[in-house]
PDB file with one MODEL, atoms N, CA, C and O in Angstrom:
MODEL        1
ATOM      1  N   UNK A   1      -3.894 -19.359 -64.963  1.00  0.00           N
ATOM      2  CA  UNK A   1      -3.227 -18.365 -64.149  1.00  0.00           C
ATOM      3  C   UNK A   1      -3.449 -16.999 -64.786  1.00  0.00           C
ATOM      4  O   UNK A   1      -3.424 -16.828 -66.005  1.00  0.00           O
ATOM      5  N   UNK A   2      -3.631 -16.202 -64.046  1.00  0.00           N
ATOM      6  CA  UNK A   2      -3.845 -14.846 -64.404  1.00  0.00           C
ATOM      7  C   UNK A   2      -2.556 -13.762 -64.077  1.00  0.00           C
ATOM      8  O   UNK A   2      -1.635 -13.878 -63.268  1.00  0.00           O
ATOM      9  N   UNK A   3      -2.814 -12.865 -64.864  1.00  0.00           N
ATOM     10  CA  UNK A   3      -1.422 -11.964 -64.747  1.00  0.00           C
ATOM     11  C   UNK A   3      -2.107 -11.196 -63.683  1.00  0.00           C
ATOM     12  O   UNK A   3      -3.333 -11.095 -63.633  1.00  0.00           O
ATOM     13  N   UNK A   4      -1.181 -10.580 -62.713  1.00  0.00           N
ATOM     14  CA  UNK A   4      -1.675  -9.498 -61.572  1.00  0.00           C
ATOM     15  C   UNK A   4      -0.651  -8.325 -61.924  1.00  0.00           C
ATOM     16  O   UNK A   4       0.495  -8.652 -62.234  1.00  0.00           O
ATOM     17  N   UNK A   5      -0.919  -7.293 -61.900  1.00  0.00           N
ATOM     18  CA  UNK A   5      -0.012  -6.012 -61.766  1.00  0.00           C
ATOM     19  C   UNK A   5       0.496  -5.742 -60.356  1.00  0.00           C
ATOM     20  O   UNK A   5      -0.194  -6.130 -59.414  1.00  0.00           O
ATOM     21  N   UNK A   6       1.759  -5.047 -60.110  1.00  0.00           N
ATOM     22  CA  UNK A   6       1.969  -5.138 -58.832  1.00  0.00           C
ATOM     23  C   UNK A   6       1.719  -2.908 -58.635  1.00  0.00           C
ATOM     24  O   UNK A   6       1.070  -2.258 -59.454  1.00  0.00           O
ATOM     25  N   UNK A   7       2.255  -2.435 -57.699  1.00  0.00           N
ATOM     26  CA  UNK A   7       2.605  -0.913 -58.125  1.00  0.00           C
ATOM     27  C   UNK A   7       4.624  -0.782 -57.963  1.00  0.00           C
ATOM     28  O   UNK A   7       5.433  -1.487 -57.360  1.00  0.00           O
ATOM     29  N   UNK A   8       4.772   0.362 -58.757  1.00  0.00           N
ATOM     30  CA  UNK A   8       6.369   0.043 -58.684  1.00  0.00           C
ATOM     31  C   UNK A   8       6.814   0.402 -57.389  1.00  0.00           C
ATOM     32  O   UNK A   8       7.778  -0.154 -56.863  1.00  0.00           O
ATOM     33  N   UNK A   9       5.832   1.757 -56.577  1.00  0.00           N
ATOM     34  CA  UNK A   9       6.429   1.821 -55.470  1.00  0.00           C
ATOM     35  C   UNK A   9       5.651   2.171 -54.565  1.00  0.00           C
ATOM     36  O   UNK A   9       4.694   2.938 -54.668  1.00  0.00           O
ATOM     37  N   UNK A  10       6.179   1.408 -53.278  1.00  0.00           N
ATOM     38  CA  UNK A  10       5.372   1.338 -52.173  1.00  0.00           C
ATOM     39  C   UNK A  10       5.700   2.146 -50.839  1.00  0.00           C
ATOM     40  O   UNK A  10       6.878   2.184 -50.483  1.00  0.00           O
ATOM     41  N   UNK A  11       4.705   2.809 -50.062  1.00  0.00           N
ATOM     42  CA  UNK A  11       4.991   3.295 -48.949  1.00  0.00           C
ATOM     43  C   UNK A  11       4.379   2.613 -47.764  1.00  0.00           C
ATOM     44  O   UNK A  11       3.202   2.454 -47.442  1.00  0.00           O
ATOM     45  N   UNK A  12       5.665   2.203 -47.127  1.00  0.00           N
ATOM     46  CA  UNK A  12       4.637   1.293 -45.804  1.00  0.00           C
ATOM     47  C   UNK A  12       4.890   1.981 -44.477  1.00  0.00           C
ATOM     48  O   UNK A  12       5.985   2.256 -43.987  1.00  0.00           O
ATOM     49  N   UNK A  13       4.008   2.148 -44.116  1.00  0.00           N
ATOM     50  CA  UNK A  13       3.714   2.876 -42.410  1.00  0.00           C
ATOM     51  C   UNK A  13       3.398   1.859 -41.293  1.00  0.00           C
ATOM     52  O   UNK A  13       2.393   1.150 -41.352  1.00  0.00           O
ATOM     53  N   UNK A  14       4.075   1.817 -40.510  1.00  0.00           N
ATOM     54  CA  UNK A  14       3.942   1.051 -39.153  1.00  0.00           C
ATOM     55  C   UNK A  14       2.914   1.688 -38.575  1.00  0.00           C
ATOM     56  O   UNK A  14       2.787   2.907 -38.458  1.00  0.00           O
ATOM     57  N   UNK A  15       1.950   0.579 -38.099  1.00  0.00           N
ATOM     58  CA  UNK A  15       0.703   0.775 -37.240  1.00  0.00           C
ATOM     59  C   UNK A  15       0.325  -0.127 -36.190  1.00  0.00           C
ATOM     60  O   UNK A  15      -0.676  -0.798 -35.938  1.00  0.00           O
ATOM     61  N   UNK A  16       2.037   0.173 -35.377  1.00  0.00           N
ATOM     62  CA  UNK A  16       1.765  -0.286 -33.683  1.00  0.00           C
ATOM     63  C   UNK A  16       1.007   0.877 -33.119  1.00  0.00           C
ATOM     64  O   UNK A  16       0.269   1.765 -33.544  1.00  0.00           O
ATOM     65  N   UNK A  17       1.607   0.408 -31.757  1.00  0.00           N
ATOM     66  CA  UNK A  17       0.214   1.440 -31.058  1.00  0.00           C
ATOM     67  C   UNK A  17       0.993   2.687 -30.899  1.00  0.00           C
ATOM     68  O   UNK A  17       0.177   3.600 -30.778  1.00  0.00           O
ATOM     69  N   UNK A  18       2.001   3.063 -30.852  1.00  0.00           N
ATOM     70  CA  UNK A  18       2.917   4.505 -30.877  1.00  0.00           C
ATOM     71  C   UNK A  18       2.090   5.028 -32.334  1.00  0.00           C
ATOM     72  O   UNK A  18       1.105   5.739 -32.531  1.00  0.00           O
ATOM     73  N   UNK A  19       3.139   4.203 -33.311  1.00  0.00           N
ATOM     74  CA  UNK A  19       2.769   5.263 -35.055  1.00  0.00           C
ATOM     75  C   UNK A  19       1.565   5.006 -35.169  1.00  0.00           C
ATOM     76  O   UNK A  19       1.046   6.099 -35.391  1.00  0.00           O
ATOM     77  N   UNK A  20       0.774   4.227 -35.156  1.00  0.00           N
ATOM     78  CA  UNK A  20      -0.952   4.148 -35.225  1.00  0.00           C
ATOM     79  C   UNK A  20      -1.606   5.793 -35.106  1.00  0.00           C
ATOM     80  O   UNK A  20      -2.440   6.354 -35.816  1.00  0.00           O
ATOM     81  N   UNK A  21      -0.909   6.240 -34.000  1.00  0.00           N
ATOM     82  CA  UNK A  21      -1.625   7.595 -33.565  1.00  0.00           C
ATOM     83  C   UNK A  21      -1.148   8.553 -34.887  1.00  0.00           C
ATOM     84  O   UNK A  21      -1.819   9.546 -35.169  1.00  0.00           O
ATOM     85  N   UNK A  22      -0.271   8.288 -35.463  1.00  0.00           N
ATOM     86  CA  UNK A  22      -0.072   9.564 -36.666  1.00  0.00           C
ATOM     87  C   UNK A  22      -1.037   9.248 -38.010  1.00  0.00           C
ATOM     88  O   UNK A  22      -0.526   9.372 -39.123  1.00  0.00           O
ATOM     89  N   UNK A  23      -1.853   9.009 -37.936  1.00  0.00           N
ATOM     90  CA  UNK A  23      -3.132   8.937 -39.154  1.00  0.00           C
ATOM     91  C   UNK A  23      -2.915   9.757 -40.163  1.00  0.00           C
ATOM     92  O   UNK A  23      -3.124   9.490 -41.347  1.00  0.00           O
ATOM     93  N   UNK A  24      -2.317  11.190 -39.546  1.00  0.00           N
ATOM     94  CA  UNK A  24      -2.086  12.393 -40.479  1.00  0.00           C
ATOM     95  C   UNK A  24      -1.853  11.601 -41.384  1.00  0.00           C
ATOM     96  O   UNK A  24      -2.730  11.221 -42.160  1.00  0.00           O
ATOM     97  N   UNK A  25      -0.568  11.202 -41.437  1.00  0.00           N
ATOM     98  CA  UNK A  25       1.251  10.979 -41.995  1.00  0.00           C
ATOM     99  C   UNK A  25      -0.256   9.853 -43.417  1.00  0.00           C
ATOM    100  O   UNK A  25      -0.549  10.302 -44.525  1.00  0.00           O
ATOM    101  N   UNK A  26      -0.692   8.850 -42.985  1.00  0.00           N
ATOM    102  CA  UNK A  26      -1.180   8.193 -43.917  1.00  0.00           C
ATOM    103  C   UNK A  26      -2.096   8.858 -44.982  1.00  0.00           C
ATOM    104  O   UNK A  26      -2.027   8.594 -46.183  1.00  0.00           O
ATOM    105  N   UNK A  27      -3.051   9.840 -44.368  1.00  0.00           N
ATOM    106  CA  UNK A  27      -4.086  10.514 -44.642  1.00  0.00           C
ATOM    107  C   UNK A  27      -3.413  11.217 -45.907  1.00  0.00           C
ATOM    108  O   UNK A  27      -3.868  11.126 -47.048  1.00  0.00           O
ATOM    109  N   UNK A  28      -2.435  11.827 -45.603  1.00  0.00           N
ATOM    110  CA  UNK A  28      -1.663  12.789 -46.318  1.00  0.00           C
ATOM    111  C   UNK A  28      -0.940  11.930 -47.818  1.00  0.00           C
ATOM    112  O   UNK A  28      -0.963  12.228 -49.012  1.00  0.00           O
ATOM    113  N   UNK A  29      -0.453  11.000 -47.211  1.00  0.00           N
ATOM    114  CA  UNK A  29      -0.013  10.202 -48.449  1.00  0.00           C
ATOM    115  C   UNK A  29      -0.934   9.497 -49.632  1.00  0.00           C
ATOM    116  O   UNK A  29      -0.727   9.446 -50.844  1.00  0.00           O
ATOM    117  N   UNK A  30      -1.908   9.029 -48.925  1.00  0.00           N
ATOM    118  CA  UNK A  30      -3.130   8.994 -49.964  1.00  0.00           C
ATOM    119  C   UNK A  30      -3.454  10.069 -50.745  1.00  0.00           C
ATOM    120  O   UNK A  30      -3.568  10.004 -51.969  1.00  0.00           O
ATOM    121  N   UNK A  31      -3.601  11.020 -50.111  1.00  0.00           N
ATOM    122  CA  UNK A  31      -4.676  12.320 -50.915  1.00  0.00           C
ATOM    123  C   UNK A  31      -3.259  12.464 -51.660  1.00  0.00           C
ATOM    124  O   UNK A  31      -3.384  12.116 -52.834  1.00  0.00           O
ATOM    125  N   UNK A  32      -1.872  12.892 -51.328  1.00  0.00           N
ATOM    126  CA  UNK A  32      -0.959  12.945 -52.231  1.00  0.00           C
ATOM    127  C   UNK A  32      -0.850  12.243 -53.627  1.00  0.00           C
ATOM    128  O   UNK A  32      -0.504  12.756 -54.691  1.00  0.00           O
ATOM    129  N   UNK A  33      -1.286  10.746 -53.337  1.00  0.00           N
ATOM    130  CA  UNK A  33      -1.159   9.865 -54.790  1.00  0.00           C
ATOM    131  C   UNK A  33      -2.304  10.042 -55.098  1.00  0.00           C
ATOM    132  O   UNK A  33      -2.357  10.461 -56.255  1.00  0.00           O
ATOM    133  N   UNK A  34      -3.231   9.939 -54.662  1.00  0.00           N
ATOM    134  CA  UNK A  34      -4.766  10.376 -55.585  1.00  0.00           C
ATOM    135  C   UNK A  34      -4.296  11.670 -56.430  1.00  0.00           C
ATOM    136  O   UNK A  34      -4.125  11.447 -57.628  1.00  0.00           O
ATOM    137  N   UNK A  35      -4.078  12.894 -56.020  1.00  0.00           N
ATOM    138  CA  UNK A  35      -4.002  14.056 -55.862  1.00  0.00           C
ATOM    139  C   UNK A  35      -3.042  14.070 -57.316  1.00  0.00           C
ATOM    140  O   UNK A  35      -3.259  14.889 -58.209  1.00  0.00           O
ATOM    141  N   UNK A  36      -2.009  13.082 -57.393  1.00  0.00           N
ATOM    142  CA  UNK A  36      -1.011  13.185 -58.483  1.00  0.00           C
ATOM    143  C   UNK A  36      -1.433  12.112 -59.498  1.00  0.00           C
ATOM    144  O   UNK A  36      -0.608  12.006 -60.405  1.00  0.00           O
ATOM    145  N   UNK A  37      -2.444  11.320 -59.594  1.00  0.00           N
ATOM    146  CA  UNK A  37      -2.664  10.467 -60.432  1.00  0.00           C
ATOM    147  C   UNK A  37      -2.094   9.046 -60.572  1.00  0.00           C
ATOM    148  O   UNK A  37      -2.207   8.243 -61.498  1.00  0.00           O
ATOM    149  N   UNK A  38      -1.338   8.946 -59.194  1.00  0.00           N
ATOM    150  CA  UNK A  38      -0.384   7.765 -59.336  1.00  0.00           C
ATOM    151  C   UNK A  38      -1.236   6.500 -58.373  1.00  0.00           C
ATOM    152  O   UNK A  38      -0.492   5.729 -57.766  1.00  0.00           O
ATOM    153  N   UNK A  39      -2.732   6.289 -58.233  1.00  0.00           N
ATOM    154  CA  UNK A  39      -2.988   5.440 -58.024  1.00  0.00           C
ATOM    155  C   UNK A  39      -2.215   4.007 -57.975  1.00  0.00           C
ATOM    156  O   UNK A  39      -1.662   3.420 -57.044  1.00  0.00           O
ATOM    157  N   UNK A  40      -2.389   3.689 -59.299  1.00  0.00           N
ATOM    158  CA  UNK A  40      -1.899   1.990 -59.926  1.00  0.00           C
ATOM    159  C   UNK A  40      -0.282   2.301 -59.735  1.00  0.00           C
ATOM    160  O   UNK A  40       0.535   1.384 -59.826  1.00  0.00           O
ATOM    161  N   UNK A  41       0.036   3.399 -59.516  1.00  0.00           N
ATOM    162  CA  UNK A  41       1.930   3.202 -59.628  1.00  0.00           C
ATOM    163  C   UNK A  41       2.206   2.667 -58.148  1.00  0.00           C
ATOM    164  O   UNK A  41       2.851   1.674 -57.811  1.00  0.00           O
ATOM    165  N   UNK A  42       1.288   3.952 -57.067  1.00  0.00           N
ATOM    166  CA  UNK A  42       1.691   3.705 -55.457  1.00  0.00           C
ATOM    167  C   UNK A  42       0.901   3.437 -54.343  1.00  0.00           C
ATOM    168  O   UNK A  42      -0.109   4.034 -53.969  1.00  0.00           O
ATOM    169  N   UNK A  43       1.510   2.400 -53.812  1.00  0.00           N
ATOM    170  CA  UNK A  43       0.279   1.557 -52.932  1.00  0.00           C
ATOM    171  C   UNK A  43       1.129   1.879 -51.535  1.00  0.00           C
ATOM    172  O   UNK A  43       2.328   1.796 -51.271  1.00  0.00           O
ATOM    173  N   UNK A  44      -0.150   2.323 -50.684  1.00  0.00           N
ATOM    174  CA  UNK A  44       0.278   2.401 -48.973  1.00  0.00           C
ATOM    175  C   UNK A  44       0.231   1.003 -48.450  1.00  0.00           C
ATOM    176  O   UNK A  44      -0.797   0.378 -48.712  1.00  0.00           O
ATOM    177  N   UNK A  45       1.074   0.456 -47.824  1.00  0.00           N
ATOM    178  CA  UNK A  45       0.570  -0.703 -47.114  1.00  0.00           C
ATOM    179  C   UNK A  45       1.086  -0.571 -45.117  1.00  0.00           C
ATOM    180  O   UNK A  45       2.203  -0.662 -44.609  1.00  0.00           O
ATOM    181  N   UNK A  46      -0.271  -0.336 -44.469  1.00  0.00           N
ATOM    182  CA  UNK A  46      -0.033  -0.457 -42.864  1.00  0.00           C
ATOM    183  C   UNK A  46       0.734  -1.855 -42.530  1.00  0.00           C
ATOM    184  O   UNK A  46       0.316  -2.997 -42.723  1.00  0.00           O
ATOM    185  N   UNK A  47       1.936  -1.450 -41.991  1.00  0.00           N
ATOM    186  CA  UNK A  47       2.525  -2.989 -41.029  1.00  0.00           C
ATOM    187  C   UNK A  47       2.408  -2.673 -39.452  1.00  0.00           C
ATOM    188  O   UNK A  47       1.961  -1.826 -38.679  1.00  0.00           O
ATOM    189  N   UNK A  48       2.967  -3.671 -39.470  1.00  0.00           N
ATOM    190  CA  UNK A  48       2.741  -4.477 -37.418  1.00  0.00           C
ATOM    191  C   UNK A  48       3.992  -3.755 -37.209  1.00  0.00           C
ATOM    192  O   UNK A  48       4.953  -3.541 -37.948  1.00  0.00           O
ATOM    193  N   UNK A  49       3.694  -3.409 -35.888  1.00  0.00           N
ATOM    194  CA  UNK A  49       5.275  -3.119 -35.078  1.00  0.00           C
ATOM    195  C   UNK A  49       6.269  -3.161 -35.701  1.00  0.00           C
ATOM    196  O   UNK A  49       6.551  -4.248 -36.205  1.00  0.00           O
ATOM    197  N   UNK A  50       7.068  -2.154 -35.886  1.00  0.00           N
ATOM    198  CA  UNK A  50       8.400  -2.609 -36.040  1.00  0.00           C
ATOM    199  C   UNK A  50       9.332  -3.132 -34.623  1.00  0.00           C
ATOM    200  O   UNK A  50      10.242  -3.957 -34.546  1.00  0.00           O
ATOM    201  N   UNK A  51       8.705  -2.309 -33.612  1.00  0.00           N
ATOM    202  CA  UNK A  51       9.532  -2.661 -32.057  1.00  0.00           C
ATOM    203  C   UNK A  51      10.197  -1.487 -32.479  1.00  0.00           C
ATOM    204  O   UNK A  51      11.364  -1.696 -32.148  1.00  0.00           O
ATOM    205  N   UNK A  52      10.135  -0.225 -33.087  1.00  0.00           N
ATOM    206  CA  UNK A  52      10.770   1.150 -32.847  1.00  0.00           C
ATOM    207  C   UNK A  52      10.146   2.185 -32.488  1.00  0.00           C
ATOM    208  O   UNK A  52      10.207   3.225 -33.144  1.00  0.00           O
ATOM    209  N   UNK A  53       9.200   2.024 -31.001  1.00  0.00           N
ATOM    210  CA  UNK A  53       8.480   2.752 -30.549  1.00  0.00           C
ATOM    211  C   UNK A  53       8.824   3.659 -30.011  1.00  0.00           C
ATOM    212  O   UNK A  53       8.018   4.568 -29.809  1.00  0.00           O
ATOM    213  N   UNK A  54       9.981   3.744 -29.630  1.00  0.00           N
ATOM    214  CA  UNK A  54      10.903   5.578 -28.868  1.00  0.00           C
ATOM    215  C   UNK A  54      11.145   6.650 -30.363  1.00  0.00           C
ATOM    216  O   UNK A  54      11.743   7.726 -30.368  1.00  0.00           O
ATOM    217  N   UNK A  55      10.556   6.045 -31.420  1.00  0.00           N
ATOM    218  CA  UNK A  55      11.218   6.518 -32.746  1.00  0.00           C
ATOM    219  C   UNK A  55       9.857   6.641 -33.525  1.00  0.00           C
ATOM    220  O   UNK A  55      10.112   6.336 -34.689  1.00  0.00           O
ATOM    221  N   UNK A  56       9.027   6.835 -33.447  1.00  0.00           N
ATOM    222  CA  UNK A  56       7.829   6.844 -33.657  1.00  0.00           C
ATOM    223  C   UNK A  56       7.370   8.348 -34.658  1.00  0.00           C
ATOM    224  O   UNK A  56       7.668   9.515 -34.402  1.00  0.00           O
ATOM    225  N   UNK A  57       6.666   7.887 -35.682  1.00  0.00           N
ATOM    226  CA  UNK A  57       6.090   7.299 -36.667  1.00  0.00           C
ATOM    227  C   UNK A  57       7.374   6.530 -37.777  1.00  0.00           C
ATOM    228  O   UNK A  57       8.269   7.245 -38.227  1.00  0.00           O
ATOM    229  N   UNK A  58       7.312   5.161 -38.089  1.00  0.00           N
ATOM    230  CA  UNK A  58       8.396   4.999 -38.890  1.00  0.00           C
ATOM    231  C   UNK A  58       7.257   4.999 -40.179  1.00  0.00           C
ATOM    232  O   UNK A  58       6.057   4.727 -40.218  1.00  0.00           O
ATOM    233  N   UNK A  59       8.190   5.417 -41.151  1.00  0.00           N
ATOM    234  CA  UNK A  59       7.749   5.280 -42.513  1.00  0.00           C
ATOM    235  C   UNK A  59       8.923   4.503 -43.335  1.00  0.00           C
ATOM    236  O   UNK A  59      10.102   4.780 -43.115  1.00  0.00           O
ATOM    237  N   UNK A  60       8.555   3.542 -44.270  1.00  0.00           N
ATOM    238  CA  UNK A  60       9.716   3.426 -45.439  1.00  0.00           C
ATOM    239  C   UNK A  60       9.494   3.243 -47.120  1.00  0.00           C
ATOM    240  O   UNK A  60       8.407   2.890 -47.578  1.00  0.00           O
ATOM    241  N   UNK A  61      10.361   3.456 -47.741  1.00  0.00           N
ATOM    242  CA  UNK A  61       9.687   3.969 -48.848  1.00  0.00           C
ATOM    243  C   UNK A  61      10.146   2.778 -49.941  1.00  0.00           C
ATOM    244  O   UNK A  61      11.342   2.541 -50.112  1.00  0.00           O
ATOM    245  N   UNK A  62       9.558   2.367 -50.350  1.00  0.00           N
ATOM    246  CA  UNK A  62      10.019   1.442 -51.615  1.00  0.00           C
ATOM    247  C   UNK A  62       9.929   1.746 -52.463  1.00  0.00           C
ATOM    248  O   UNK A  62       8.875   2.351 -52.662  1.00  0.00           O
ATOM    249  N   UNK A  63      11.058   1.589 -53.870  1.00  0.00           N
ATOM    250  CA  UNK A  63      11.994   0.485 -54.030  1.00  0.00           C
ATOM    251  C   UNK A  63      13.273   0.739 -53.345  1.00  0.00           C
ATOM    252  O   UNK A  63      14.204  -0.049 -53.176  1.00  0.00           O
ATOM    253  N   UNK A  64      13.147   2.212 -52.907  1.00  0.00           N
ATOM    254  CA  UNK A  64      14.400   2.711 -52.531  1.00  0.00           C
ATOM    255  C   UNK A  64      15.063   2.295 -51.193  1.00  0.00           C
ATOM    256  O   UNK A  64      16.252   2.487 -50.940  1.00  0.00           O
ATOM    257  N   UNK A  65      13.712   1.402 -49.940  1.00  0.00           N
ATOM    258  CA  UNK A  65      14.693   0.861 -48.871  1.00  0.00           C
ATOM    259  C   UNK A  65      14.991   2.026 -47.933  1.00  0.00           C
ATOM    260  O   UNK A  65      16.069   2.138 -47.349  1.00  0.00           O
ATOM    261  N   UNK A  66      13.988   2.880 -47.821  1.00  0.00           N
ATOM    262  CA  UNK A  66      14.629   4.365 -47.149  1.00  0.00           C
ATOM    263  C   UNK A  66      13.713   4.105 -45.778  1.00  0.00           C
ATOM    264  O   UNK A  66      12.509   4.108 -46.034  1.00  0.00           O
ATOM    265  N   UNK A  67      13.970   3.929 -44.683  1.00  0.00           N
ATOM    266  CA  UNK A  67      13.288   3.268 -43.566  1.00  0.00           C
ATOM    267  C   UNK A  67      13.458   4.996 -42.846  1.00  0.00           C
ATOM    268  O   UNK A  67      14.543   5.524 -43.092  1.00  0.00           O
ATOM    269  N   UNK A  68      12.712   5.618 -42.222  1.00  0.00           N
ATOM    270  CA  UNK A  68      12.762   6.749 -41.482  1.00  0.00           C
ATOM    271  C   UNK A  68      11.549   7.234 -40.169  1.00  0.00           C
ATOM    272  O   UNK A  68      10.370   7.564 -40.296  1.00  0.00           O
ATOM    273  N   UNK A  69      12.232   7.135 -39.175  1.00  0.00           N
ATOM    274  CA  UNK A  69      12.175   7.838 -38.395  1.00  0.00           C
ATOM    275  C   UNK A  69      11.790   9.094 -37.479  1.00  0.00           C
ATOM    276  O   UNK A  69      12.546  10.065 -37.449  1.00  0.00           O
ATOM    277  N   UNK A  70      10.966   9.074 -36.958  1.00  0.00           N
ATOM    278  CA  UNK A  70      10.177  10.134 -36.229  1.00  0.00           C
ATOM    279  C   UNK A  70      10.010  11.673 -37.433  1.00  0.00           C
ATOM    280  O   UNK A  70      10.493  12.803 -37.505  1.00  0.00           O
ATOM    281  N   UNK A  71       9.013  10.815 -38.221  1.00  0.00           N
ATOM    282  CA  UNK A  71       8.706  11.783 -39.044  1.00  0.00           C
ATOM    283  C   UNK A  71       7.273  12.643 -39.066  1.00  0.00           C
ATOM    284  O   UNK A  71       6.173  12.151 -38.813  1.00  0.00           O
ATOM    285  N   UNK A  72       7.555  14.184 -39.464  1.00  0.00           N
ATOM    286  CA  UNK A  72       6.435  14.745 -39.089  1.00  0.00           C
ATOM    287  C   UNK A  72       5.824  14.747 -40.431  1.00  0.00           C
ATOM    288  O   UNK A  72       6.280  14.432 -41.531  1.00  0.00           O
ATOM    289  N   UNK A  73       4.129  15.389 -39.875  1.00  0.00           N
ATOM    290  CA  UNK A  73       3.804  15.717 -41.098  1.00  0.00           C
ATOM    291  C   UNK A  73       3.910  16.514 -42.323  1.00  0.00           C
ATOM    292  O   UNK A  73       3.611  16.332 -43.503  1.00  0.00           O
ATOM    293  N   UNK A  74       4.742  18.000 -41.248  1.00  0.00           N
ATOM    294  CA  UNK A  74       5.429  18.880 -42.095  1.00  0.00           C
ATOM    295  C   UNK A  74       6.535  18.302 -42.874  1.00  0.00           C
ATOM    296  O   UNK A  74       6.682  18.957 -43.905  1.00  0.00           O
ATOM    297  N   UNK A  75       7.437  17.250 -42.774  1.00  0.00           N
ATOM    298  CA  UNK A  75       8.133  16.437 -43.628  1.00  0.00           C
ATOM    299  C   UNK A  75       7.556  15.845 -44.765  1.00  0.00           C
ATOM    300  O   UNK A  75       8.186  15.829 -45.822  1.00  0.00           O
ATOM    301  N   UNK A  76       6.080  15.202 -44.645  1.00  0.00           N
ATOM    302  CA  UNK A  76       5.871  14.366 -45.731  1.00  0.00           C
ATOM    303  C   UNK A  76       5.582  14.683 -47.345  1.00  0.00           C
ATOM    304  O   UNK A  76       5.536  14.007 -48.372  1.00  0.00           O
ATOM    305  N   UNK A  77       5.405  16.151 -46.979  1.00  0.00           N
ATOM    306  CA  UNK A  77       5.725  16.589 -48.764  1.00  0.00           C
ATOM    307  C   UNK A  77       6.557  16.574 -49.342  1.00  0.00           C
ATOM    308  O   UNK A  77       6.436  16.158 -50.494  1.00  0.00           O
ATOM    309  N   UNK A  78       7.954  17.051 -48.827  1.00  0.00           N
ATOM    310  CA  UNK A  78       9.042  16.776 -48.868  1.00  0.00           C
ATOM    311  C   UNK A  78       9.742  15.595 -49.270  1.00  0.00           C
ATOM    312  O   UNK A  78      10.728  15.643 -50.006  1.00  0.00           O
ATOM    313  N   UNK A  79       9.074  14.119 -48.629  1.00  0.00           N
ATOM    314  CA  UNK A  79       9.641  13.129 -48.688  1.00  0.00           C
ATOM    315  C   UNK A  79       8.574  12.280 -49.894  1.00  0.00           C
ATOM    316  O   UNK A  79       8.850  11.374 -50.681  1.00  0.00           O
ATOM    317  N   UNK A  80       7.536  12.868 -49.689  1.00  0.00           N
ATOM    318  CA  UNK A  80       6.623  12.584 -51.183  1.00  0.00           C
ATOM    319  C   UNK A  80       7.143  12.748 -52.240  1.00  0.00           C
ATOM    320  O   UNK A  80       7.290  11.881 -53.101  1.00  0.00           O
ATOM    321  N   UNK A  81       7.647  14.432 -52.328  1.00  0.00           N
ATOM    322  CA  UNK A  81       8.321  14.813 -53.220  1.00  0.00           C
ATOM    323  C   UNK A  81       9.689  14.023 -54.206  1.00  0.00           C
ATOM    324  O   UNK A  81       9.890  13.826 -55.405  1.00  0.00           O
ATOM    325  N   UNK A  82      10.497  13.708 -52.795  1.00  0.00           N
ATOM    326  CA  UNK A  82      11.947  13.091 -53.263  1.00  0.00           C
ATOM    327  C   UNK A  82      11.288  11.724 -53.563  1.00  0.00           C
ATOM    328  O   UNK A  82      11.073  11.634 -54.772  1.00  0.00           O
ATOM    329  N   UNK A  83      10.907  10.668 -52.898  1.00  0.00           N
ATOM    330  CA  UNK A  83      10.677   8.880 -53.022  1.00  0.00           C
ATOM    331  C   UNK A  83       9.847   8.934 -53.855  1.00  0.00           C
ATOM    332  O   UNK A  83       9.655   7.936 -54.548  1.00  0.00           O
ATOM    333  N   UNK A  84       9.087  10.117 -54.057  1.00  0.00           N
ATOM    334  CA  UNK A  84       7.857   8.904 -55.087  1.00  0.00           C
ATOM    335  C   UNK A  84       7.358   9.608 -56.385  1.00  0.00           C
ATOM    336  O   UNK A  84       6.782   9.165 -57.379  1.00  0.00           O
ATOM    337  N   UNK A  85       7.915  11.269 -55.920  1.00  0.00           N
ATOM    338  CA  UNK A  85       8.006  11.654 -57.364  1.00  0.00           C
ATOM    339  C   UNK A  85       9.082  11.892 -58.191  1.00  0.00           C
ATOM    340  O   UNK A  85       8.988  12.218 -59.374  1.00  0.00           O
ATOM    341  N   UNK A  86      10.835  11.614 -57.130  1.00  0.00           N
ATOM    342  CA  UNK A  86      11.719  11.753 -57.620  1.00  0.00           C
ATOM    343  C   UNK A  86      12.136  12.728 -57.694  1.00  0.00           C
ATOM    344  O   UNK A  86      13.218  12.757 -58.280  1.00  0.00           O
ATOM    345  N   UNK A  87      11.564  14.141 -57.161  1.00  0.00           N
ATOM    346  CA  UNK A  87      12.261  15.478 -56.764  1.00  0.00           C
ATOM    347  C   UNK A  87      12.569  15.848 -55.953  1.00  0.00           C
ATOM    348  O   UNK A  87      11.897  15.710 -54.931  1.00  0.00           O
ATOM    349  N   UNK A  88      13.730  16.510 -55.953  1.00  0.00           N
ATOM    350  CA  UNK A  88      14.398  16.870 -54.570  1.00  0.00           C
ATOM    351  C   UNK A  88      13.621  18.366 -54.205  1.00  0.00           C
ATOM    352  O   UNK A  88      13.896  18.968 -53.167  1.00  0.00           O
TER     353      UNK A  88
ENDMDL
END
């Protein structure tokens, strides 16, 4: 058995067919963790539907459990900022 590393925190983006269309929102979060060096710490992972398509793009942020809601892209520095680098 081999040891695997996991990352401590994860951002997962819904990619039904509503949030699918916000590519930004992902685009942005990558170049963000590249951009900060936190590769191996933070991993994007695309999910299936949530079934909250009037609410569209959901994002949520792990470890913290922060599930949100029709978020723009002008938000996601902001929310980069607080979940994953810990500044408000």
């Amino acid at each position: 058995m081999s040891h695997v590393t996991f990352p401590e925190k994860t951002i997962l983006i819904c990619d039904g067919s509503k949030c699918g269309k916000h590519k930004e929102l992902r685009k942005f979060f990558k170049e963000s963790i590249k951009d900060h060096g936190l590769k191996d710490e933070v991993e994007i992972v695309k999910i299936e539907c949530t079934d909250r398509c009037k609410h569209a793009p959901i994002v949520c942020f792990q470890p913290q459990n922060q599930w949100l809601s029709e978020v723009t892209i002008w938000q996601a520095d902001s929310l980069f900022k607080k979940f994953i680098l810990e500044k408000e």
